[in-house]
C-alpha positions in Angstrom: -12.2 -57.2 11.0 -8.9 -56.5 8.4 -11.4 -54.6 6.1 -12.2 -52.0 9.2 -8.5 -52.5 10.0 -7.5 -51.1 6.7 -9.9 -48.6 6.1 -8.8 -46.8 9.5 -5.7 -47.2 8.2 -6.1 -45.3 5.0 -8.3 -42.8 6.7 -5.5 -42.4 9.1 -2.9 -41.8 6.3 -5.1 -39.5 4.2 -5.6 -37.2 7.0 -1.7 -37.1 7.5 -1.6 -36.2 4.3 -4.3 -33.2 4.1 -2.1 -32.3 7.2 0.8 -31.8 5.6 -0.1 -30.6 2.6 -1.6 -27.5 4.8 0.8 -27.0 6.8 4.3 -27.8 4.2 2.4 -26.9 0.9 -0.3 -24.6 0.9 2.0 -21.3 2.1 3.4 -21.8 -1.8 0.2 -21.3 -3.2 -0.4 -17.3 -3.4 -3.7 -17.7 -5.4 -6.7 -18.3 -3.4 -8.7 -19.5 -6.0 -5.6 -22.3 -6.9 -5.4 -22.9 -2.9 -9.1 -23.5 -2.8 -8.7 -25.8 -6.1 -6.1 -27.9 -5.1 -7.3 -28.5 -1.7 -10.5 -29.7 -3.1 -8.9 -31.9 -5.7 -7.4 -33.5 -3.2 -10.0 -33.7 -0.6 -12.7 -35.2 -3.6 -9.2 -37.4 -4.2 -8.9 -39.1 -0.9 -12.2 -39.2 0.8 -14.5 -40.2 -1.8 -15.5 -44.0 -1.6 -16.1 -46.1 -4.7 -17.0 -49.9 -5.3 -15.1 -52.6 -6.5 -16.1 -56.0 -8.0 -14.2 -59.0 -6.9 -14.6 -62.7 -7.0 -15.1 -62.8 -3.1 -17.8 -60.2 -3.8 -18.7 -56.0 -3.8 -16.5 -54.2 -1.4 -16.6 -50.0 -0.6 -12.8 -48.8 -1.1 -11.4 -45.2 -2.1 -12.5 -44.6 -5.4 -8.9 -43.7 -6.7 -8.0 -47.1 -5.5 -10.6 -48.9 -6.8 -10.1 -47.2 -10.7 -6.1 -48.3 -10.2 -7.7 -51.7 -9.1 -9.8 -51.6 -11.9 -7.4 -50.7 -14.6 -4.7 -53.2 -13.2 -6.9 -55.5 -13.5 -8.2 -54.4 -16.8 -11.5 -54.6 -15.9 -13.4 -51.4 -18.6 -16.7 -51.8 -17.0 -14.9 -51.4 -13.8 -13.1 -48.4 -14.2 -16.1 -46.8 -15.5 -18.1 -47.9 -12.3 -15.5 -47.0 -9.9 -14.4 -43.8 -11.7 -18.2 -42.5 -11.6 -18.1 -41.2 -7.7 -15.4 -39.3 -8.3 -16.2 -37.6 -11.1 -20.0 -37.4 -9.6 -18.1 -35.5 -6.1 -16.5 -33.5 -8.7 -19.0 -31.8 -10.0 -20.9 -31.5 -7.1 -18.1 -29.7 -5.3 -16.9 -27.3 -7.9 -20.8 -26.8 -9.2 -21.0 -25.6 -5.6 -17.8 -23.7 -5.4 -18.7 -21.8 -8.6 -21.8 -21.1 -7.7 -20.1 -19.5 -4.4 -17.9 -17.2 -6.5 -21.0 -16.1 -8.3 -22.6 -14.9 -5.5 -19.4 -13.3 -4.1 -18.6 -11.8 -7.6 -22.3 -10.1 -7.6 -22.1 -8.3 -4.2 -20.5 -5.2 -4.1 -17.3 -4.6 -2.7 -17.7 -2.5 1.2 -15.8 0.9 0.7 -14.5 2.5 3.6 -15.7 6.1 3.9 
């Protein structure tokens, strides 16, 4: 029951914090392209789970949690294993979100006549 506890907990607090960040950070950001970055980096930062090996067994945490975990607890195996989701959510999102800017870079522009 404390690990459901928790996790609504931290999904509580990290949708606080995408909050915030839209609404007290983002209007600083001119670029689209950094807005869209940065927003990703820290969506793929928050929301992405990861495992972590313990004595009391295997448990699904946020990845960036579990690679601090891991490296306090200098496990190298485990940072590897724990670091591997994020950088897997990495590249799928900004394989996709390149791929996007292709496509938008290869249509041409509408001209008003």
């Amino acid at each position: 029951m404390a690990y459901l506890v928790a996790w609504g907990v931290y999904l509580a607090m990290a949708v606080l914090l995408i909050v915030g960040f839209e609404r007290y950070l983002a209007g600083y950001i001119s670029h689209r392209r950094s807005l869209v970055f940065a927003r990703s980096v820290l969506g793929i930062g928050l929301f992405t789970p990861g495992l972590v090996d313990s004595e009391a067994g295997v448990y699904v945490v946020p990845a960036c949690i579990g690679v601090l975990f891991n490296v306090l607890a200098r496990s190298g195996p485990g940072v590897m294993k724990a670091a591997l989701p994020l950088l897997l959510a990495g590249v799928l999102v900004f394989g996709v979100l390149y791929l996007l800017e292709v496509l938008r870079a290869g249509k041409p522009a509408a001209t008003a006549d």
